[in-house]
C-alpha positions in Angstrom: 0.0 0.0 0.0 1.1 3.4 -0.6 1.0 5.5 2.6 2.4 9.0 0.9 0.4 11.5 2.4 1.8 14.8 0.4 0.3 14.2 -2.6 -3.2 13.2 -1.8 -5.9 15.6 -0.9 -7.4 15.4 2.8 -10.9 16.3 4.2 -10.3 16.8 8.0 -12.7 15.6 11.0 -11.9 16.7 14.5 -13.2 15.4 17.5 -11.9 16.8 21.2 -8.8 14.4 21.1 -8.1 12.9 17.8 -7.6 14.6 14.3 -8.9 12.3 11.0 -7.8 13.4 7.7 -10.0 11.6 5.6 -9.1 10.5 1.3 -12.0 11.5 -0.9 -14.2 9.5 -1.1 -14.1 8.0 2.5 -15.2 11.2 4.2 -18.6 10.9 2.8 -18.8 7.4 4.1 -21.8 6.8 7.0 -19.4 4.3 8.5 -16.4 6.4 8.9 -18.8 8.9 10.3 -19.6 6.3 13.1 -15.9 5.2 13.4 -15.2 9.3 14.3 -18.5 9.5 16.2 -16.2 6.9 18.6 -12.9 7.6 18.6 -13.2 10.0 21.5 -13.9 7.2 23.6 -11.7 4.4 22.7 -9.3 6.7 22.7 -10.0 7.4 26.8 -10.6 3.8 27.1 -6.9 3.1 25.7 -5.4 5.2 27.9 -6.5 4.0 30.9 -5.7 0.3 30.0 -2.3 1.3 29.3 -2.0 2.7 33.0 -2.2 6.4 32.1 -3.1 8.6 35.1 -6.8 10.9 34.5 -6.2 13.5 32.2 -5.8 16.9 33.9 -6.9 20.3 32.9 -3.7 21.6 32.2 -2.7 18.5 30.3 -5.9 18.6 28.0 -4.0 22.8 27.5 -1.3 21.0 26.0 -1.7 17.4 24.7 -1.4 17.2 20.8 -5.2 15.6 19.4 -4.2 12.1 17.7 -3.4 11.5 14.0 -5.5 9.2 11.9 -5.2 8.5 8.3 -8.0 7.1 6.5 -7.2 6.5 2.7 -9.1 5.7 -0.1 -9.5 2.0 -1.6 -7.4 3.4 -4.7 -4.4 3.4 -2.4 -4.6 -0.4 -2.4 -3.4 -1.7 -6.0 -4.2 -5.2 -7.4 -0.4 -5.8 -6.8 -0.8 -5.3 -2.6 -3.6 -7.5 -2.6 -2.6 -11.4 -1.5 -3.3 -13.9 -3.8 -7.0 -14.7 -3.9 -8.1 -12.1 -1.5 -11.7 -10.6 -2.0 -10.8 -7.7 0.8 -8.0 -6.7 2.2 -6.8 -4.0 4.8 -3.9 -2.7 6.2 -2.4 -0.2 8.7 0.8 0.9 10.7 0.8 3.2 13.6 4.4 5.9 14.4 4.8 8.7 16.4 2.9 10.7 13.7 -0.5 8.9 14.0 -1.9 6.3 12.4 -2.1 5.1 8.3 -5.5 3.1 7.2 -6.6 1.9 4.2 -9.1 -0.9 3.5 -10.3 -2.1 0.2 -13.9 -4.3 0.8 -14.6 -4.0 4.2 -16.9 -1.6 6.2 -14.8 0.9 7.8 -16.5 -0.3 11.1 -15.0 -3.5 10.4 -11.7 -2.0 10.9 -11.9 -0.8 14.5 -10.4 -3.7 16.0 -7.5 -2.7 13.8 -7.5 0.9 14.5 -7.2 -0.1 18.3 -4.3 -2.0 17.8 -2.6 0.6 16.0 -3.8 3.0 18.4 -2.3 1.6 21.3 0.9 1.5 19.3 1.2 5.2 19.2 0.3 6.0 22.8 2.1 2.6 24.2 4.8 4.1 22.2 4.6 7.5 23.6 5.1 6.4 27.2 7.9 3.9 26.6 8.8 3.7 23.4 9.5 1.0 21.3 10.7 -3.0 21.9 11.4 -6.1 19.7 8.5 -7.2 17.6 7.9 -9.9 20.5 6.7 -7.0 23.1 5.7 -4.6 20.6 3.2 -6.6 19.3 2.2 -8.9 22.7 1.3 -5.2 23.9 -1.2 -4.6 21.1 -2.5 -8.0 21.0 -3.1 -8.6 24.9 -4.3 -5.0 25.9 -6.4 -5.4 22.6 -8.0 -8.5 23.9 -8.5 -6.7 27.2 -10.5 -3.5 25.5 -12.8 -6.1 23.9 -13.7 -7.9 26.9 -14.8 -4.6 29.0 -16.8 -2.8 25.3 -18.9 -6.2 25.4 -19.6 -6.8 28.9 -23.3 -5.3 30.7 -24.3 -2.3 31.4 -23.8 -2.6 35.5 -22.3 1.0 36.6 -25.1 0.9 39.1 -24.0 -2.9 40.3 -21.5 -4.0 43.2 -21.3 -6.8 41.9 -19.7 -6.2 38.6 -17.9 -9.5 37.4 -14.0 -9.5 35.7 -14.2 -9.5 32.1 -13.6 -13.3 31.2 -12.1 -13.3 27.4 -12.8 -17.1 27.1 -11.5 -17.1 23.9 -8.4 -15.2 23.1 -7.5 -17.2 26.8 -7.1 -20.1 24.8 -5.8 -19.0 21.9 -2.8 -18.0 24.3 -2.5 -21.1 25.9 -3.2 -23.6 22.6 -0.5 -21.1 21.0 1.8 -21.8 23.5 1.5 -24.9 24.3 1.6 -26.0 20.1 4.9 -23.3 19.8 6.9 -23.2 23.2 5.9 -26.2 25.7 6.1 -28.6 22.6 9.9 -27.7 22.4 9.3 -27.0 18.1 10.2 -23.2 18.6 12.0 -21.3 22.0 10.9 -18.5 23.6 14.7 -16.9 22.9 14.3 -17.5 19.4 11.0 -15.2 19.3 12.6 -12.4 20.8 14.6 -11.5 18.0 13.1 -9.9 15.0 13.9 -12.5 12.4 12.7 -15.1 14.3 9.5 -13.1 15.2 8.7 -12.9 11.9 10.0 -15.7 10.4 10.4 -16.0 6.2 7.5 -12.9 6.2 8.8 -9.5 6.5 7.2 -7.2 8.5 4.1 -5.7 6.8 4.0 -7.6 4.2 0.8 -10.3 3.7 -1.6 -11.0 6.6 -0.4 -11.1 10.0 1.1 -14.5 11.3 -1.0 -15.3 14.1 0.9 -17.6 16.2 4.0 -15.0 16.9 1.2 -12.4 17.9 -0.4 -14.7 19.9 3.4 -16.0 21.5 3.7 -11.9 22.4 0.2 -11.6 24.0 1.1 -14.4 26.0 4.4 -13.5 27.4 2.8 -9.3 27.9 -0.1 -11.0 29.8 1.6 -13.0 31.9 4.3 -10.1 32.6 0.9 -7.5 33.3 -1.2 -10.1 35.3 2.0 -11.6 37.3 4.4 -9.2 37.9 2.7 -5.5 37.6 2.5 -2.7 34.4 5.7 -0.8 36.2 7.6 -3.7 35.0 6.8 -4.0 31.6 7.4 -0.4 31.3 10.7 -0.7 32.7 11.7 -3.5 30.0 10.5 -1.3 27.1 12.4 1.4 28.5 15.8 -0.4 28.6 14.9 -2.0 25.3 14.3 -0.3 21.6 13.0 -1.6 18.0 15.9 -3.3 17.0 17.1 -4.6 19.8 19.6 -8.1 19.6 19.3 -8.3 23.5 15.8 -8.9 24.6 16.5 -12.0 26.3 19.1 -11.0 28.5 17.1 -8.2 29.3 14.1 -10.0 30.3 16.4 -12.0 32.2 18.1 -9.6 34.5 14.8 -7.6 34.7 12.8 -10.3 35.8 15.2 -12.3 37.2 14.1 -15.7 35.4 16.0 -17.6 32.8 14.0 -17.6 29.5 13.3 -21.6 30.2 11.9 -20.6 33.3 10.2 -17.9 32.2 8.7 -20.1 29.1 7.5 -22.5 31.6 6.0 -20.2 33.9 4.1 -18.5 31.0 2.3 -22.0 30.2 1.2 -22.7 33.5 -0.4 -19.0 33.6 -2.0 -19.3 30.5 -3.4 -23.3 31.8 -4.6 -22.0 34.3 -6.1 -19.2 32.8 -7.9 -21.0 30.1 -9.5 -23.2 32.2 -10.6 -21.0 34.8 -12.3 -18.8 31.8 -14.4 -21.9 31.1 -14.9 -23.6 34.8 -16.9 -22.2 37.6 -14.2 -22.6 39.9 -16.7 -22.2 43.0 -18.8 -25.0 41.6 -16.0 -27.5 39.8 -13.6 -29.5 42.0 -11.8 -30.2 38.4 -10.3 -26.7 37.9 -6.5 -26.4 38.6 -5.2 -23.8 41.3 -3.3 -21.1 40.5 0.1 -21.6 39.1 2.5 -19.9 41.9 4.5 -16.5 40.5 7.0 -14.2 42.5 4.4 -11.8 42.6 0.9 -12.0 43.3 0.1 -8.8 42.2 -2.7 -8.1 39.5 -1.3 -5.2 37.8 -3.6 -5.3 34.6 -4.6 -1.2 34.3 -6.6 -2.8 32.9 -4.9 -4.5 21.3 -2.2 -4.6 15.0 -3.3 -7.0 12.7 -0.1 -5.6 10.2 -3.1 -6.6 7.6 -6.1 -8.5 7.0 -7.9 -10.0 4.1 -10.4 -12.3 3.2 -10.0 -15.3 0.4 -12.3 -16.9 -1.9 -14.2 -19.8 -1.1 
């Protein structure tokens, strides 16, 4: 896809914290009128998953609104689209904002996407960058998160307002795990570098490999859930993009080998998994909790690269 921005001509939305500059035609979409109509509150909603503190007046005086780019499906040539695809989308999130396009879908079919890249960015603006294991695991798992508390009830007015639950991403975790890292067919070590992140598929390029996503959710979850936000901060923060070191760090900072650190991650996500689908008041059958060095719950509270569909 081609993200130039100069030479295209922009319609711009505002709302009270992001900015949209809109491709002709796709400003006079109803969908990306609901997608705006929203973005205001994800965006709120992000923040305080990612462990940012209320929003203060003065910092409302100051704080830049949020880029997003919304292109038209003309950005998207026959050449970007994978073989056999009917629909395909795409996105990337920096410093300046995020880039969108979409060829097929409904635009409200992307918010999932523009979520992920979303807490790229402001992930990004807290603690910068890490190796595609964290980067990614970051999106992924607080992703998961932001879709478990949109579809829960209504109870505001309740005490008795239940945990989000996530039965399904909770195994996708632990079934990725367990068929990637317990099995013994790939190490945790080798998916903290780059290249074995992403395997024979370079970054951006095709639909998103979901095992390695999946692999970073796991390991961010368990670090979040386990041992407390402050510390996954703190890795990112002695860590960057292109980093060749992740493992030792994650060793010194957590002070676990990676072996003990992979086999600490399965028995979280186990447990996990089958707590999210046992009534652990009423089933005898449902393991206890895998022991941790920590039992804080530190969860303040997710980037498909692309996505496309193929023909039957």
């Amino acid at each position: 896809m081609n993200y130039d921005r100069q030479s295209r001509v922009w319609r711009v939305r505002e709302t009270d914290h992001c900015l949209f500059h809109l491709e002709p035609p796709v400003h006079e979409d109803p969908d990306v009128a609901t997608v705006v109509d929203g973005a205001d509150s994800r965006y709120l909603r992000i923040r305080e998953l990612l462990g940012y503190p209320p929003m203060s007046v003065k910092e409302r005086e100051i704080r830049l609104r949020l880029n997003y780019w919304l292109y038209a499906p003309s950005a998207i040539a026959d050449a970007d689209m994978p073989p056999g695809a009917r629909r395909f989308a795409e996105g990337a999130g920096s410093p300046a904002g995020i880039v969108y396009g979409q060829r097929g879908f409904r635009w409200t079919e992307c918010v999932d996407a523009l979520e992920h890249e979303t807490i790229h960015v402001l992930w990004g603006a807290k603690v910068g960058e890490a190796p595609s294991l964290l980067n990614e695991g970051v999106a992924v798992y607080f992703g998961a998160r932001l879709s478990d508390l949109r579809d829960l009830p209504d109870l505001s007015d309740s005490s008795d307002a239940p945990p989000p639950t996530g039965t399904a991403w909770q195994r996708n975790y632990h079934a990725a795990w367990q068929q990637a890292i317990t099995s013994g067919a790939r190490s945790l070590r080798d998916f903290c570098t780059i290249a074995g992140f992403w395997g024979t598929q370079r970054p951006g390029q095709g639909p998103s490999p979901a095992e390695p996503y999946r692999i970073g959710g796991a390991l961010v979850g368990y670090l979040v859930e386990t041992r407390g936000l402050p510390l996954l901060e703190e890795i990112f923060l002695n860590s960057h993009y292109r980093d060749d070191h992740l493992a030792p760090t994650l060793e010194r900072l957590t002070g676990t080998t990676i072996e003990e650190l992979s086999t600490e991650v399965g028995a979280h996500w186990a447990y996990r998994a089958a707590s999210a689908t046992s009534d652990s008041r009423s089933s005898p059958d449902t393991p206890s909790a895998p022991s941790s060095r920590s039992t804080s719950l530190a969860v303040g509270a997710l980037r498909p690269v692309s996505i496309s569909d193929t023909r039957d």
